[in-house]
Backbone bond lengths (Angstrom), bond angles and torsions (degrees), N, CA, C in turn:
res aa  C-N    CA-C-N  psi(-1)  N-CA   C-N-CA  omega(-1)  CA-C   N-CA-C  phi
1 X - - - 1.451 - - 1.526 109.17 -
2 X 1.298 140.88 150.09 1.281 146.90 -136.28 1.605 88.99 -144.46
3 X 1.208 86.96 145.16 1.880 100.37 -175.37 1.687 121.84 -56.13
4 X 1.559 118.28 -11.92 1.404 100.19 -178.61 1.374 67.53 -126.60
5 X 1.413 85.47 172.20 1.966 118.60 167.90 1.231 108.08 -89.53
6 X 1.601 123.28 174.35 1.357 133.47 -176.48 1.613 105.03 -62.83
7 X 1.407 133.24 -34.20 1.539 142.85 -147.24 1.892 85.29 -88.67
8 X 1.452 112.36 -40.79 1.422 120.24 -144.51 1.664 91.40 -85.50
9 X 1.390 112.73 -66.07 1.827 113.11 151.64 1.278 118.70 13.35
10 X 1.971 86.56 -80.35 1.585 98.90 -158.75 1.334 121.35 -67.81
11 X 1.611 108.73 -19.37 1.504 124.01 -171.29 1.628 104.21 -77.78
12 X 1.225 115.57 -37.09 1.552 138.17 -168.19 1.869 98.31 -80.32
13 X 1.292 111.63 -39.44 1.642 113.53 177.02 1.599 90.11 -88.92
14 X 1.127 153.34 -66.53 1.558 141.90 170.64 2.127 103.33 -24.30
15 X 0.359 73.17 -55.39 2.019 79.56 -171.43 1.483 117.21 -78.27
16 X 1.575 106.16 -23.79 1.508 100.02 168.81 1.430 101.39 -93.12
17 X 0.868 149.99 -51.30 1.684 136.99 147.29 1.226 135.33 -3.96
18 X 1.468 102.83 -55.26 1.219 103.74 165.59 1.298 133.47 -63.83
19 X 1.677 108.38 -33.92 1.331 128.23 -175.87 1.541 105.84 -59.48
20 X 1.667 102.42 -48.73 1.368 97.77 174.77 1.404 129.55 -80.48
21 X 1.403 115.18 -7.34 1.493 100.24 175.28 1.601 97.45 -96.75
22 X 1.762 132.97 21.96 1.364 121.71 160.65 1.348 110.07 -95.47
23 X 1.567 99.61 -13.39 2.035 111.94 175.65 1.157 97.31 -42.88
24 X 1.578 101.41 -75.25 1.581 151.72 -143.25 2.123 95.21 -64.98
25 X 0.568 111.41 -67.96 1.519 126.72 162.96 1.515 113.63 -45.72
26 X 1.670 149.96 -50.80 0.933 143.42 92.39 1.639 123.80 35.63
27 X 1.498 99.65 -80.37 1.603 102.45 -169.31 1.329 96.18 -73.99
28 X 1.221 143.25 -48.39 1.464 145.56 -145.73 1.914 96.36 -70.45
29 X 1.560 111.11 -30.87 1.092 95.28 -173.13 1.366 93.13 -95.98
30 X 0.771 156.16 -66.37 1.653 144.15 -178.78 1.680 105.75 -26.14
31 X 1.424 114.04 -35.43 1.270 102.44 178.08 1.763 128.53 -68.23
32 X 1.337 90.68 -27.07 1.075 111.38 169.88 1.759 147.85 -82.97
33 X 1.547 87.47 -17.71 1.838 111.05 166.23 1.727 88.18 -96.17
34 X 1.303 141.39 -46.00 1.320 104.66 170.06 1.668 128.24 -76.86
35 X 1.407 127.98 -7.11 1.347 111.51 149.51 0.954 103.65 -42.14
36 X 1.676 115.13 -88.30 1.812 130.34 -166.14 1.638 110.10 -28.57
37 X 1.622 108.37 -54.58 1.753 88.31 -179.15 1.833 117.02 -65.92
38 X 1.433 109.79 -30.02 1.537 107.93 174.63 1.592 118.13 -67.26
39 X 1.166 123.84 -23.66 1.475 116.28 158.66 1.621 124.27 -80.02
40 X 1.181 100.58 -8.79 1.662 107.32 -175.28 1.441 93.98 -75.74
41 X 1.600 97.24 -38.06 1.965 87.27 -154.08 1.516 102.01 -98.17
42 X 1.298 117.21 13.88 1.588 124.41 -178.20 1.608 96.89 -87.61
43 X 1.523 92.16 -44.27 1.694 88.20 -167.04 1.513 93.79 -80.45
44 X 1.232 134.43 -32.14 1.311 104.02 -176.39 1.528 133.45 -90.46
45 X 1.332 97.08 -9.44 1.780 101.11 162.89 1.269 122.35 -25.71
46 X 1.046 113.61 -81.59 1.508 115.70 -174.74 1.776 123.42 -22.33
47 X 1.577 100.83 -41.67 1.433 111.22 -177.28 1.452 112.43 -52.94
48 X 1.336 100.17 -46.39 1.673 93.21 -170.37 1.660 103.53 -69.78
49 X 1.246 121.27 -48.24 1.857 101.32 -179.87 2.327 112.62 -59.73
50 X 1.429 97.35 -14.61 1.565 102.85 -173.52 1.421 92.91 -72.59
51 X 1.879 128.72 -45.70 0.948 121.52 -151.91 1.882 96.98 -94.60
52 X 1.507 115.00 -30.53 1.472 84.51 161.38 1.439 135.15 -71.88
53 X 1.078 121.99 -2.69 1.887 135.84 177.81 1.654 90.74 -80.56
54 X 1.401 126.77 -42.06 1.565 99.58 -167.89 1.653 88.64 -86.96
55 X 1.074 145.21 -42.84 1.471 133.35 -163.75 1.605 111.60 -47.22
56 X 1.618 110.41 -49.05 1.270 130.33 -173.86 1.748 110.26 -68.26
57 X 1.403 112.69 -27.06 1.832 134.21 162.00 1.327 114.53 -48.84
58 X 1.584 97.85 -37.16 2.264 108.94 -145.85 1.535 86.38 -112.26
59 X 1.550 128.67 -47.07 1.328 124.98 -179.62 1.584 110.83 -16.26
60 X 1.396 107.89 -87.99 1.232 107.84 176.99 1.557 148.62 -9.67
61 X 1.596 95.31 -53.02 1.078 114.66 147.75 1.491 152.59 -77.05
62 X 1.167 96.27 3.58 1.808 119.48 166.07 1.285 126.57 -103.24
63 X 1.036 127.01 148.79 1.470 133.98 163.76 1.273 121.14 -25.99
64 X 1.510 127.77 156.20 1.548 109.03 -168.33 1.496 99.08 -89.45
65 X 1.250 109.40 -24.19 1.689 114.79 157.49 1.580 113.59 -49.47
66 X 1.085 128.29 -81.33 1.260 127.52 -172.84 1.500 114.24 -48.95
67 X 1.442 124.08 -45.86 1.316 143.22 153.67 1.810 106.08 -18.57
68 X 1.408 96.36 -73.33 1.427 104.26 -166.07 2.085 108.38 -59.40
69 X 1.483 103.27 -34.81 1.470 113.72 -170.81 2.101 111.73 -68.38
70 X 1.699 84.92 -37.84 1.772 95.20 172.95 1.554 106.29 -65.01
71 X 1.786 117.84 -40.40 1.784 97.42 -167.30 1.860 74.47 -68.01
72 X 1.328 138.29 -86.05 1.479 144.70 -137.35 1.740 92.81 0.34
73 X 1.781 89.64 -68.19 1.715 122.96 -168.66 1.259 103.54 -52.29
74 X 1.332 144.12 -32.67 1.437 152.41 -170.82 2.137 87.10 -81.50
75 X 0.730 127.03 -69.66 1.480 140.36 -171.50 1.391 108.84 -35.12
76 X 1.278 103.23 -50.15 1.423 121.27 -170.51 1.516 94.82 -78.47
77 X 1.323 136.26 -74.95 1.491 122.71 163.02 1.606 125.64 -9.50
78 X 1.150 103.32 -31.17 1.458 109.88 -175.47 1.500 111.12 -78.72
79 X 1.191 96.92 -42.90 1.612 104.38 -148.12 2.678 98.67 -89.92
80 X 1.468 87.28 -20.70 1.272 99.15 147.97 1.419 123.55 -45.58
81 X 1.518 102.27 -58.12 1.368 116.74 -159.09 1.517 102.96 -68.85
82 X 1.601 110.48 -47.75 1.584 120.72 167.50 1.849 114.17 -52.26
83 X 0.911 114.98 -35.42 1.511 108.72 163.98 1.392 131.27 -93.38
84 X 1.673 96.93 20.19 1.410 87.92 168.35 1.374 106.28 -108.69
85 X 1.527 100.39 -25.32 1.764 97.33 178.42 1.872 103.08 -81.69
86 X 0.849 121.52 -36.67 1.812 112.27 146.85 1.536 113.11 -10.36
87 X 1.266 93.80 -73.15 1.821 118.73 -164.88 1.793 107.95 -48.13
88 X 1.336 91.40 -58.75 1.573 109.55 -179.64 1.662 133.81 -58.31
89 X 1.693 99.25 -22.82 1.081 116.53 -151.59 1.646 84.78 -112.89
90 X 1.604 118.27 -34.12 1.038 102.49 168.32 1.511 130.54 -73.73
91 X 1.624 100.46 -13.45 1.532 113.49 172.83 1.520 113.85 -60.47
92 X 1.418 88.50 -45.14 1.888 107.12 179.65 1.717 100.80 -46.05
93 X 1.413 125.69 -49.23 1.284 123.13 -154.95 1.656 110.91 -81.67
94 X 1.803 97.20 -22.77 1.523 89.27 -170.29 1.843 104.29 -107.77
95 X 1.343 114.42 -0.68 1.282 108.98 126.28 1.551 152.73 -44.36
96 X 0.908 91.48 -40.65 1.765 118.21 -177.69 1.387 95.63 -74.99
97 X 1.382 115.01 -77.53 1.411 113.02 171.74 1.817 118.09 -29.56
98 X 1.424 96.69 -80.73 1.283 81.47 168.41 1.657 156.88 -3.08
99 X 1.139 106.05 -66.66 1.072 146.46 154.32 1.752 115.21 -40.25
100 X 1.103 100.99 -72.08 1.634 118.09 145.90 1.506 118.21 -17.65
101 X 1.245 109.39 -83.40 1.165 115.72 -169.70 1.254 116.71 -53.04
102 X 2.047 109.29 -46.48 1.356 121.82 176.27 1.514 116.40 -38.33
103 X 1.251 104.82 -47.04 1.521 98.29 -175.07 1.708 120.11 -103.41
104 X 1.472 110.11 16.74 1.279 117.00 158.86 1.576 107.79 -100.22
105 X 1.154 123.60 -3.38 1.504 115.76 168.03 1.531 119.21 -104.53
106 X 1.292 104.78 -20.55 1.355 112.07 139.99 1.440 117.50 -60.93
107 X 0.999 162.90 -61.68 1.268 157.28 -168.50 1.512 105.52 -65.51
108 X 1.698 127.87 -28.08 1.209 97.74 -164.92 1.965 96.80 -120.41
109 X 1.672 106.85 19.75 1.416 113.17 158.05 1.745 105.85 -75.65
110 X 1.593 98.84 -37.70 1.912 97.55 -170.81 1.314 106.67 -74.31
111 X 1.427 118.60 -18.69 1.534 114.19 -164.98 1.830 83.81 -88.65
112 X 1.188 135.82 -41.01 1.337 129.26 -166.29 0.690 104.72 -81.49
113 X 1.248 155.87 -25.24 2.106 146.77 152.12 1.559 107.55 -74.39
114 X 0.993 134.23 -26.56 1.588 127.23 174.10 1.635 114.54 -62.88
115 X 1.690 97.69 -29.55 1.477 110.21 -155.58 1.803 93.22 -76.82
């Protein structure tokens, strides 16, 4: 005879199910805010090298004050840009994980009702 009863089972296979289709449900949306952020930042790449080519265009023509305040502002554009692929890449990881886990708690709900 095996440690739960048939009633206790079914309640224990009812709840690990669920657990996993809140995994499963879970990953799909993470999968899906990192599509959405990887097309956001595909299309917007370009801007920041477009917008340092016009800064480096207009420099010239500005004050060495204003000059100096556009690279600051150009810098800072950059370093945006570096935290967005940060952002994404960290999305990438806790996706992955995710995912991970989903199907290691699946594996050890089936191993704990089989057992």
């Amino acid at each position: 005879m095996g440690l739960f009863g048939k009633k206790e089972k079914k309640a224990i296979r009812e709840f690990s199910q669920k657990n996993i289709e809140f995994l499963t449900e879970i990953g799909k949306d993470l999968e899906e805010m990192l599509d959405e952020l990887q097309e956001h930042y595909e299309t917007n790449k370009p801007s920041v090298a477009e917008f340092q080519e016009f800064a480096t265009s207009i420099s010239s023509k500005l004050s060495e004050e204003e000059a100096q305040k556009l690279q600051e502002f150009s810098d800072k554009i950059v370093k945006v840009k570096k935290c967005a692929k940060k952002g994404i890449l960290a999305l990438t990881e806790l996706a992955r994980n995710q995912r991970k886990s989903a199907r290691e708690a699946s594996r050890e709900f089936s191993e704990f009702i089989e057992s």
